[in-house]
N, C-alpha and C positions, 0 to 999 in steps of 0.2 A: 331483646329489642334490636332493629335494624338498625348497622351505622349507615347505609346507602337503601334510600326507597324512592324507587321510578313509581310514579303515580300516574297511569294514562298518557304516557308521553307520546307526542306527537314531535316529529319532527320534519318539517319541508323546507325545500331549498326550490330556489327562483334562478333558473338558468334561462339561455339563450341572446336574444340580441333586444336593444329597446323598443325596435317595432314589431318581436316576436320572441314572448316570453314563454315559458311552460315552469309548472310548479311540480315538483317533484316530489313526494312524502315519502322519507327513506324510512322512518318509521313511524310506524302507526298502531295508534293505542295500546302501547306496551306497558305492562304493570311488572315491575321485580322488586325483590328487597333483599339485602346481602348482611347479613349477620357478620358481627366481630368476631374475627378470628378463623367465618367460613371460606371456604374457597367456591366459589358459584360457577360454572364451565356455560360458555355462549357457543352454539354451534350452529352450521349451515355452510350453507352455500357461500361463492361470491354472490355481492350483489344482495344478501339477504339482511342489510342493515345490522351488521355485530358491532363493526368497527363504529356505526355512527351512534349506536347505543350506546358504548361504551364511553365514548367522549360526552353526550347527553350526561353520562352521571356524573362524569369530571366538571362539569358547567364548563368545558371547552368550546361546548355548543348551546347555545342558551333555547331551549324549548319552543314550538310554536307554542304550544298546548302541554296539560298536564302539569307537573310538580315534580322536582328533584326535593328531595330531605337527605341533609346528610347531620348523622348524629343530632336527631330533631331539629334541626334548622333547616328553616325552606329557602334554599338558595336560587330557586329559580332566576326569580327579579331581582339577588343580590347586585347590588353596583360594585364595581372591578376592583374600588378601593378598599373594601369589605371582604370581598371575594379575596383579595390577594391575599388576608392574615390567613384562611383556610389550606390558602392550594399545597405550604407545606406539607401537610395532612392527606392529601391524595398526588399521585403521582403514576405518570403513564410508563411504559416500558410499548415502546412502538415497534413493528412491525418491521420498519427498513430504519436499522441505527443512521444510512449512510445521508437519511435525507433529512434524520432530527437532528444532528449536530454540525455547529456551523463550519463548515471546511476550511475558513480563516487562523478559528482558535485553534491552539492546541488542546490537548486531553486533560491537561490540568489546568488552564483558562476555561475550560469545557464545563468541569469538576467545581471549582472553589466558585464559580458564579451562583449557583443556587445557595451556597453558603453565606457568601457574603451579603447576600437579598433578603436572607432570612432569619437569618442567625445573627445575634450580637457577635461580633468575633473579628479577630484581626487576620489578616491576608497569611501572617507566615502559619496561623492556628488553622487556617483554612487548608493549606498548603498539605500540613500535618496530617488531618483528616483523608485529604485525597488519596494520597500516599497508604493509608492504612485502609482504605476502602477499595482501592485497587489490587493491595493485596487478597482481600477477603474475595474478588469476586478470580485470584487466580491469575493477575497481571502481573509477574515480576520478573525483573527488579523494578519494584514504582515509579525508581527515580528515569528510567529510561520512557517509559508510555508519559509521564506526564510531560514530556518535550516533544511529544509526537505529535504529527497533526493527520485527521481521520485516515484521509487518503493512504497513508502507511502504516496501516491494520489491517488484518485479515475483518472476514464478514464475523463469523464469532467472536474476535477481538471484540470486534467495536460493542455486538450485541451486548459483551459484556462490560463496558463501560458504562452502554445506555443502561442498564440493571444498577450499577453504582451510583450513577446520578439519582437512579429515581430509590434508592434506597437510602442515598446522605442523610437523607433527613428526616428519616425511620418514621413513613408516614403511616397511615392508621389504613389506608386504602389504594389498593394497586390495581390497574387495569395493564392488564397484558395481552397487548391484540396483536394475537397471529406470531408469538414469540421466537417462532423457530424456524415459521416458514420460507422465510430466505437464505436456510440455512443449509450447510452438508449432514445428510442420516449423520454421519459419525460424530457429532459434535451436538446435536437436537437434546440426546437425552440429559447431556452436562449441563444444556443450557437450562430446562426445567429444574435437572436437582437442582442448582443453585437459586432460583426463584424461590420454590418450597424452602428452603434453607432461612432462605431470608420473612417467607412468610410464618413460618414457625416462632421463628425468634421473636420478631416484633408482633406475633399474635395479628397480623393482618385479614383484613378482608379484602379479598382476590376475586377479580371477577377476570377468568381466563379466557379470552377470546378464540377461538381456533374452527377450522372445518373437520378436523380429524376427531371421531366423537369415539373412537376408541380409547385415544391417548386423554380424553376430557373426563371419559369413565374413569378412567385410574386415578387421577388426579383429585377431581370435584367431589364435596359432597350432594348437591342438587346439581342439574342441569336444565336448561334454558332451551328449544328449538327456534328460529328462526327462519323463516320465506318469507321472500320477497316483503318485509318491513313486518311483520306479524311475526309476534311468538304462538307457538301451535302445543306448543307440548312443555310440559315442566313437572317435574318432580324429581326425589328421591335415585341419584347417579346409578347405585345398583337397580333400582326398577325399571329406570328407563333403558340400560342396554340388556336389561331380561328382558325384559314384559313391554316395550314399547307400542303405543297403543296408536298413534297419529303413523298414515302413509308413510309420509313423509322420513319420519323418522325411522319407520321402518329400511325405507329404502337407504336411509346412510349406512345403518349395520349393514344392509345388504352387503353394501360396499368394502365392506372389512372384510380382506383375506382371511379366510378358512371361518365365517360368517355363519356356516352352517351346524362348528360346536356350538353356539350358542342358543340351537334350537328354534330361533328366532324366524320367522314366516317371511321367505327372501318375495321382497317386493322391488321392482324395476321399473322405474318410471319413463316418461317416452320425449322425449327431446330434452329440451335446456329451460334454465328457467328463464319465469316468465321478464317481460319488461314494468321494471319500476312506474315507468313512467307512464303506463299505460296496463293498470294490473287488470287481469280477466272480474269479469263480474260472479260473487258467489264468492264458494270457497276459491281460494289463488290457485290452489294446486288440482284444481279441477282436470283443467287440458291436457297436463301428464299423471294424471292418476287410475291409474289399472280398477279402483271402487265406486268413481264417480256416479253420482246417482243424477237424478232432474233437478230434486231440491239445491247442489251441490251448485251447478248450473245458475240456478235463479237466486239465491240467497246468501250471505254471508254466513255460516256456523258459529253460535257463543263461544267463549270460552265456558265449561263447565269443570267442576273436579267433581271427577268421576270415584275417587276415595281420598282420603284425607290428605292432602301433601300433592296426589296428583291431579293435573289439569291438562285438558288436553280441547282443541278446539275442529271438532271434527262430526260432521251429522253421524255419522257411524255408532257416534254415542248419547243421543241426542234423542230422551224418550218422544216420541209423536202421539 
């Protein structure tokens, strides 16, 4: 059974000014579902709706369209008051630690607030906890980082606090968007073991956000493609960086140094991707696609699974 299932989500956002609005659909009709205990890999581009996906399941972002179910509860239209007994239960690890935590507090005012929000517990029990949570994720002596305020942490530092917070309170569901990417190579691969570390222990469901679909293969058991607000491609982590059957995806192995052990048919595609806010008509990946056909052009492609576990949304596979 899935503890996190996107049902057709839609999501749009209303930008510009009061006498000149535009709607934006960052993602569009996206279907995933994340089993307890699996680890799910979201990959693409910038731009390609991962990070707005992921929030969509956290109900960070409440839906235009479609159904979030988390552990069969339809939390879409949950009200915030409702919502709040949940949110211990999933918990983000962001992207840039230096922008989720308030540069006011300190790292143990940082720490013991999601505790005391949530948990029955007294401030020095809380204190306690932080202390032994900082050690696990490798900050010591504890008693020095929980006086610290962000600004005097390195960028892994903090990455690893934010990992602490969102692990206090051993929730059943983690979305990790973009984990490393602000980080130094030399520090990148600490940063994941220690995620997996923590997702193992508490049997979590992971849904790993990132553009690197090398490092997503190692990790994940399914994975997820993403352009420009569309998922195109999903199945089975080893099938998909063997056997990748969407362009698109194609083209990200591509991009993986020494690309060509893996046998895989080097596809290159031709500018940048598209604009959200104005997506080409048909398939999206039409305009940089080396296979484009007419129908490609005029039409949108289903999703179809093409064998059991894989789906891919592409006319190439699409009997006529």
């Amino acid at each position: 059974m899935s503890l996190v299932k996107l049902d057709n989500v839609v999501m749009e956002f209303e930008l510009g000014t009061f006498l000149s609005k535009t709607r934006i659909r960052a993602v569009d009709r996206v279907s995933i579902d994340i089993g307890r205990g699996e680890i799910y890999g979201l990959v693409g581009e910038s731009g390609s709706g991962k990070s707005t996906l992921g929030r969509v399941s956290l109900r960070l972002y409440k839906p235009t369209k479609g159904r979030v179910i988390f552990d069969g509860i339809d939390i879409t239209d949950l009200p915030e008051g409702k919502l709040r007994k949940l949110r211990k239960r999933m918990q983000l690890i962001p992207q840039d630690p230096f922008s989720s935590i308030n540069p006011l507090q300190t790292i143990g005012e940082a720490l013991i607030e999601p505790l005391l929000v949530h948990v029955d517990i007294s401030r020095e029990e809380a204190i306690e906890k932080a202390k032994e949570i900082l050690e696990e994720v490798g900050l010591t002596p504890a008693e020095e980082f929980l006086t610290r305020k962000p600004h005097q942490l390195s960028g892994g530092q903090l990455q690893r606090v934010a990992i602490a917070r969102a692990m206090l309170l051993k929730p059943d569901y983690i979305v990790a968007d973009e984990p490393t990417s602000n980080l130094d190579a030399s520090i990148r691969a600490s940063i994941v073991k220690l995620i997996l570390e923590f997702q193992r222990r508490f049997n979590q469901a992971l849904l790993f956000i990132s553009h690197d679909i090398a490092l997503v293969s190692l990790i994940a058991s399914r994975i997820g493609v993403m352009y420009l607000g569309q998922l195109v491609e999903e199945g089975p982590a080893k099938s998909i960086i063997r056997e990748p059957l969407h362009p698109y995806t194609k083209a990200l192995i591509s991009a993986i140094p020494l690309s060509e052990e893996l046998g895989v048919e080097r596809v290159v595609l031709k500018g940048e991707i598209g604009n959200i806010a104005n997506p080409p008509k048909g398939c999206r990946l039409h305009p940089r696609c080396p296979f484009a056909m007419d129908i490609c052009r005029r039409e949108e492609p289903p999703m179809i699974e093409v064998t059991p576990g894989r789906k891919v949304k592409c006319w190439l596979y699409v009997k006529r």
